[in-house]
C-alpha positions as CSV (number, residue, x, y, z in Angstrom):
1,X,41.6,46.1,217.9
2,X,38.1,47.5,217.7
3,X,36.6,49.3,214.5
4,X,36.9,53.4,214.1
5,X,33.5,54.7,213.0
6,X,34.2,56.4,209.8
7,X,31.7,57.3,207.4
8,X,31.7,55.5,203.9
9,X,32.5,59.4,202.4
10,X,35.4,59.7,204.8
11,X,36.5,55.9,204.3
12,X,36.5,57.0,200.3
13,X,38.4,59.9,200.9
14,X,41.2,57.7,203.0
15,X,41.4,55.3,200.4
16,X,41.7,58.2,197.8
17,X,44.8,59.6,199.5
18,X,46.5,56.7,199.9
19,X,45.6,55.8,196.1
20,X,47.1,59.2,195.2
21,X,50.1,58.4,197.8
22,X,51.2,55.2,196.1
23,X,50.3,56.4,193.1
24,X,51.8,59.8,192.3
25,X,53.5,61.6,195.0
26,X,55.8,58.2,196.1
27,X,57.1,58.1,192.6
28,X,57.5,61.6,192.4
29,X,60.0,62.0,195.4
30,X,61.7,58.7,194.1
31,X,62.4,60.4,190.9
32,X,63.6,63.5,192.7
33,X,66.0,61.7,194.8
34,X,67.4,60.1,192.0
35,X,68.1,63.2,190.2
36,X,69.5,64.7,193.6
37,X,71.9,61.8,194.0
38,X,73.1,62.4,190.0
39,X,74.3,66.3,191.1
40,X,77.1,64.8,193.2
41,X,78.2,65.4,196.7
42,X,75.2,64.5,198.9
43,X,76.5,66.2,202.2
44,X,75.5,69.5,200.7
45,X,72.9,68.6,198.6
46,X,69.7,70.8,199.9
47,X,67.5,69.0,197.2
48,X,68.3,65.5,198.2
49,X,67.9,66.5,201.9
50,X,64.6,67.8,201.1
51,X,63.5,65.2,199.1
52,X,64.5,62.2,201.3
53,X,62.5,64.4,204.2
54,X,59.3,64.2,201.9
55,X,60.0,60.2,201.2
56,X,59.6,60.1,204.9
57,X,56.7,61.6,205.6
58,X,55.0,60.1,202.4
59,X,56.0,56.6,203.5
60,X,54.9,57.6,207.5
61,X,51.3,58.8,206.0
62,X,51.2,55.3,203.9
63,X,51.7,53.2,206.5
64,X,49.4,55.4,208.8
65,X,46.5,55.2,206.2
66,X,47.2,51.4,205.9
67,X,46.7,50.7,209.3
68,X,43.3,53.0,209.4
69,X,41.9,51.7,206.2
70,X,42.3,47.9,207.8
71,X,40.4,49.5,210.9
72,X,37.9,50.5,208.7
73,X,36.4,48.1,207.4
């Protein structure tokens, strides 16, 4: 597959984002799912709904910036 131009600012920024992905917000969600799952019934559990919709979007935008950072370079 053939290179995206990107700029070595907007490379950075990629690269910061998924940093701050991995980093921060992936742990985040997995501790708020945790504590959803230790408030009982998950069928009506809004919190755990909500936070297992964020761990799928974070993980979609990891593997999304994986795959562009490899372009990248």
């Amino acid at each position: 597959m053939a290179a995206i131009p990107i700029t070595a600012r907007g490379a950075g920024m990629l690269k910061a984002e998924l940093n701050r992905l991995k980093a921060v917000e992936r742990p985040t969600v997995i501790q708020a799912i945790k504590d959803a799952r230790e408030k009982g019934d998950l069928t009506e559990n809004a919190e755990y709904e909500a936070a297992r919709e964020r761990q799928g979007f974070i993980e979609g935008r990891i593997k999304e910036l994986e795959a562009s950072c490899r372009l990248c370079r």
